[in-house]
C-alpha positions as CSV (number, residue, x, y, z in Angstrom):
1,X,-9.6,-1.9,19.4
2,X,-10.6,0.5,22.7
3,X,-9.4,-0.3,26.0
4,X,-11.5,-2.9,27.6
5,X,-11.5,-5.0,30.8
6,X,-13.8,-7.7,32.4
7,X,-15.0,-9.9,35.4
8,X,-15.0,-13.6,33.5
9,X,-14.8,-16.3,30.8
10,X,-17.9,-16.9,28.8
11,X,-17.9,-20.4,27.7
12,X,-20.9,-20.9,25.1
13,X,-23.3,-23.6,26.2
14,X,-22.8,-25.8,22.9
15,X,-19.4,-26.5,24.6
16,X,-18.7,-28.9,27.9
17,X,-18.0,-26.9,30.7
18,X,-16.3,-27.7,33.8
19,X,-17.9,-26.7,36.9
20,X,-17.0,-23.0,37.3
21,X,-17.3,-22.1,33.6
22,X,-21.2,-23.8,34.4
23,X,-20.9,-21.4,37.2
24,X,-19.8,-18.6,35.5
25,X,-22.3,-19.0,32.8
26,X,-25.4,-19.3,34.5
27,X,-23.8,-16.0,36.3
28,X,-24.1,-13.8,33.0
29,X,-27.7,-15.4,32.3
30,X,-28.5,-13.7,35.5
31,X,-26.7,-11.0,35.2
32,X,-28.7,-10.5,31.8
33,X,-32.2,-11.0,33.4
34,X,-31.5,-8.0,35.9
35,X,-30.2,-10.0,39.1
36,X,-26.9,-8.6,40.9
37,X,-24.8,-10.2,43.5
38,X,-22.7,-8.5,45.4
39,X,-19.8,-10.3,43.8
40,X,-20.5,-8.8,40.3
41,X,-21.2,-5.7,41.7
42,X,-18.3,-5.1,43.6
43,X,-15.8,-6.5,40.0
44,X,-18.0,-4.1,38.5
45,X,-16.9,-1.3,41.0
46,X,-13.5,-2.5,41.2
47,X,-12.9,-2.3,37.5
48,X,-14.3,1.5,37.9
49,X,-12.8,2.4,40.4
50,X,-8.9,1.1,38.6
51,X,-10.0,3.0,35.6
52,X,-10.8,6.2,36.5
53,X,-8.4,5.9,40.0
54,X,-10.7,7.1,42.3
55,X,-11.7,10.4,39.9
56,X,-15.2,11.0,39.8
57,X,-16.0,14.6,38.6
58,X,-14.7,13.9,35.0
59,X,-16.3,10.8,34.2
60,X,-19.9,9.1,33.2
61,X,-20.8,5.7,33.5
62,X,-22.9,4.3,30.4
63,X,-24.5,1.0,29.0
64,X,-24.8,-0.6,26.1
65,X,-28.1,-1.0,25.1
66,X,-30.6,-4.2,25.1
67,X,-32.8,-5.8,22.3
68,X,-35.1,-3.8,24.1
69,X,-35.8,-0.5,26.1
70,X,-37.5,-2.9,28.9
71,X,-34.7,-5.3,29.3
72,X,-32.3,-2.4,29.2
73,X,-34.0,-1.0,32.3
74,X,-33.8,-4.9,33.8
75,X,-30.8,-5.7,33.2
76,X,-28.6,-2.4,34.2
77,X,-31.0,-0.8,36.6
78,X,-29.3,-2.7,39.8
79,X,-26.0,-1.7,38.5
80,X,-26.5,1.5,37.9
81,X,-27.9,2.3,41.1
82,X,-24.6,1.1,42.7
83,X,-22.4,2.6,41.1
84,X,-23.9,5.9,41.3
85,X,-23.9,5.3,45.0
86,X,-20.4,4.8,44.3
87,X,-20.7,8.7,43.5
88,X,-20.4,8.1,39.7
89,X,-22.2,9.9,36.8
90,X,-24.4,7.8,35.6
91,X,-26.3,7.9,32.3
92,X,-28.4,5.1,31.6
93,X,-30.1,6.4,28.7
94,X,-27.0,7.9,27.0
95,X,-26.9,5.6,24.6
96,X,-30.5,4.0,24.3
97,X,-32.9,2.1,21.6
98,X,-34.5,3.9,19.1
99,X,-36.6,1.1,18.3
100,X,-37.1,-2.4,19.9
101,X,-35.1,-5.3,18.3
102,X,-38.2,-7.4,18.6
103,X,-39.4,-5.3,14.9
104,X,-36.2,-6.4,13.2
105,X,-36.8,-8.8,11.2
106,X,-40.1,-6.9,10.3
107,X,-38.4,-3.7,8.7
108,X,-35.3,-5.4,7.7
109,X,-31.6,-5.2,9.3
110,X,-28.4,-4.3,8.0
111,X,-25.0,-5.3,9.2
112,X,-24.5,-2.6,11.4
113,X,-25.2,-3.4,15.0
114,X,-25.4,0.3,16.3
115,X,-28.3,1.7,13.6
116,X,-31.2,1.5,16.0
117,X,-28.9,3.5,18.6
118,X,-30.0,6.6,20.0
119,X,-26.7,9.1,21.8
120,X,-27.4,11.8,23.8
121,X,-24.8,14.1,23.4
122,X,-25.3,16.7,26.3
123,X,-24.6,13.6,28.3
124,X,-21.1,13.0,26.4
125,X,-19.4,15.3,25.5
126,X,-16.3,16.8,27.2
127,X,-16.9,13.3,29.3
128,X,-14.4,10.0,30.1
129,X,-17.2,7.1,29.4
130,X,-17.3,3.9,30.6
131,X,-18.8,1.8,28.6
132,X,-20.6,-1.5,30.0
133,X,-22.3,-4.4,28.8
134,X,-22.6,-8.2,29.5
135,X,-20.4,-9.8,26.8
136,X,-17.8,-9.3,25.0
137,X,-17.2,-11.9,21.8
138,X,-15.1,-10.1,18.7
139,X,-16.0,-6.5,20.3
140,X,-17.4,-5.0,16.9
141,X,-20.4,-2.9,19.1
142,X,-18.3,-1.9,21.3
143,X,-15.5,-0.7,18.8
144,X,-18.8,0.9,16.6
145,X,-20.3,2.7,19.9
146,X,-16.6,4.0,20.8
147,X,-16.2,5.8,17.7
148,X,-19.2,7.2,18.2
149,X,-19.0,8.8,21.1
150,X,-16.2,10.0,20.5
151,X,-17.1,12.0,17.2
152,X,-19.4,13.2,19.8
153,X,-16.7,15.1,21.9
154,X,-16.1,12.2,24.7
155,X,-12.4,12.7,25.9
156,X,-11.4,8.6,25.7
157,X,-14.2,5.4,25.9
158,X,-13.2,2.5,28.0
159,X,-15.3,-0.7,28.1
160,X,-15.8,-3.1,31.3
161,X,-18.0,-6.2,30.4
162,X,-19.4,-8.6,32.8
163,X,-18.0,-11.9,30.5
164,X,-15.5,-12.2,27.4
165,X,-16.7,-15.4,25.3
166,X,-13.7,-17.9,25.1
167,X,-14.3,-20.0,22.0
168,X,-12.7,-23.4,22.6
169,X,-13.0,-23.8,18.2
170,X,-9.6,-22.2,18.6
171,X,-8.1,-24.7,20.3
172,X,-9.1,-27.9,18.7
173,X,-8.2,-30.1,21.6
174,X,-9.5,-28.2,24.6
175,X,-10.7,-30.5,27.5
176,X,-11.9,-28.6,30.2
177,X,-11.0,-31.2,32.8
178,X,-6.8,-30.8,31.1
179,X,-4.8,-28.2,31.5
180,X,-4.1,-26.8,27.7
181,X,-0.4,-27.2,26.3
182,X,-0.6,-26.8,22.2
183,X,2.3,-29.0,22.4
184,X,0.7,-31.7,23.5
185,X,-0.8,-31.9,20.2
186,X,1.8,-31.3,17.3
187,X,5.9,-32.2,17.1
188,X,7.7,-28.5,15.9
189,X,9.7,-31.2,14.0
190,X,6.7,-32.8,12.2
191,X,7.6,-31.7,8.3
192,X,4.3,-31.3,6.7
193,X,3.8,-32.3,2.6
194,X,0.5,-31.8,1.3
195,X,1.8,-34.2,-1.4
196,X,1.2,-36.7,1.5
197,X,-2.3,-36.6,0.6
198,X,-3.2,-36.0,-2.6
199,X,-2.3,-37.2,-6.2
200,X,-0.9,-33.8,-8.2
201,X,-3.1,-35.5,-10.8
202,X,-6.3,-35.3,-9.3
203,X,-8.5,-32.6,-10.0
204,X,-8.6,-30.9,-6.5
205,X,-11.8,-29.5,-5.6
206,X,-11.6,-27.9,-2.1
207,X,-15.5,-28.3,-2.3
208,X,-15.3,-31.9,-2.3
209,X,-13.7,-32.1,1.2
210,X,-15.4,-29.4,3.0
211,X,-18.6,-27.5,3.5
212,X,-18.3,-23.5,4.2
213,X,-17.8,-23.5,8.2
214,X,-20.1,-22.3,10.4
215,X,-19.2,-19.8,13.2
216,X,-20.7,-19.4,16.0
217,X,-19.6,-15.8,17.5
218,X,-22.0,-13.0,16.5
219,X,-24.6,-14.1,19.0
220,X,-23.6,-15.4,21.9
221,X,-25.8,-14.7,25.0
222,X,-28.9,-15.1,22.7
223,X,-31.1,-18.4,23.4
224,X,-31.5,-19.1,19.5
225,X,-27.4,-19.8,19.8
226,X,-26.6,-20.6,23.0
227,X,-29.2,-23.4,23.9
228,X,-30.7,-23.4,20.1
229,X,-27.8,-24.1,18.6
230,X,-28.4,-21.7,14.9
231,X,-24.8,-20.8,13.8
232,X,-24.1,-17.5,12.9
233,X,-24.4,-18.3,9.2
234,X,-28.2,-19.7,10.1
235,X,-29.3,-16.6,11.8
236,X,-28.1,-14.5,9.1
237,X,-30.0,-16.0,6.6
238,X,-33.4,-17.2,8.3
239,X,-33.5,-14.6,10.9
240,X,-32.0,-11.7,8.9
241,X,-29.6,-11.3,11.5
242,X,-32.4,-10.8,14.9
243,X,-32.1,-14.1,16.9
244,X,-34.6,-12.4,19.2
245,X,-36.9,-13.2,15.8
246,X,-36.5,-17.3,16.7
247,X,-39.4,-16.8,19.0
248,X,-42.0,-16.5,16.1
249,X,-40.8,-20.3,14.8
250,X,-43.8,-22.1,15.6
């Protein structure tokens, strides 16, 4: 995985929150609709600022596209502005939409997240890029664009993102109110025998006990997961992977 850094936890909304991951959260949904306080903007500038240590001449300042060209423009223009007030390069449209998401579902979607991504090389080659977008989850686009623009002659790609997603399924007794100690939860001395529960004479049928799980990772920031609920899985197969396509469920 590429260097990255960023500003805050992401705590999806099917999870309680205490009051600054509420805080935080309603932060990115702004961030997303194109509003910028000057908190954000100054982590933002911050971040920029560590990375390229005060170097400007060498390095360009990019985004990661929208579902959209419009919401692109929304969401980054603020931003953008800053920073190259900042006296950055910027490049807004050096990696841009080819196509809105909105037509996904209509011509059909594969599994990589980058296909309807336009580059502009004259913007990136021979640069250092910084790479920005709102959230961070697994970081498969962000990996995907990286190597991109780097078989197209950028020196290195680092990545600052508003918001990683923190995914409390990992820690099966989060409380947001606690303070989290796994050992709270299990004895190091427990000795654990599967024979404890089962008969070596049954006919064991791992589909008996469970159901395949459902994830919920690959769309966070989208309303189909995030307030909807739809699980990865779910999108994948009704939506052919476009959450933006839960708007045309009547």
């Amino acid at each position: 995985m590429k260097t990255y850094q960023y500003l805050k936890d992401y705590l999806p909304v099917r999870y309680q929150a205490n009051a600054q991951q509420l805080a935080d959260r309603q932060t990115c949904y702004n961030f997303k609709n194109g509003n910028l306080n000057d908190e954000i903007k100054s982590g933002f500038l911050n971040k920029i600022q560590e990375i390229t240590n005060g170097e400007k001449t060498s390095w360009c300042i990019c985004f990661i596209p929208a579902s959209t060209k419009s919401k692109t423009q929304t969401r980054y223009k603020k931003l953008a502005e800053a920073i190259q007030t900042a006296g950055y390069k910027v490049a807004i449209n050096a990696i841009y939409n080819e196509h809105d998401h909105e037509a996904g579902h209509l011509t059909g979607k594969t599994g990589n997240p980058i296909e309807g991504f336009g580059f502009n090389t004259s913007e990136i080659a021979g640069k250092k890029i910084i790479v920005i977008d709102d959230i961070i989850t697994r970081g498969r686009t962000f990996q995907m664009v990286a190597e991109k623009l780097e078989t197209m002659g950028a020196a290195s790609v680092t990545g600052v993102f508003l918001a990683k997603t923190f995914n409390p399924d990992y820690h099966p007794h989060y409380d947001p109110t606690d303070d989290y100690d796994p050992s709270d939860y299990y004895e190091e001395e427990d000795d654990y025998d599967p024979s404890d529960y089962y008969e070596e004479e049954d006919d064991y049928d791992p589909s008996d006990y469970y159901e395949e799980e459902k994830t919920y990772n690959n769309y966070n920031g989208s309303y189909a997961q995030d307030v909807e609920g739809w699980s990865d899985q779910d999108i994948d197969d009704v939506f052919d992977g476009d959450p933006d396509a839960y708007w045309n469920i009547d």
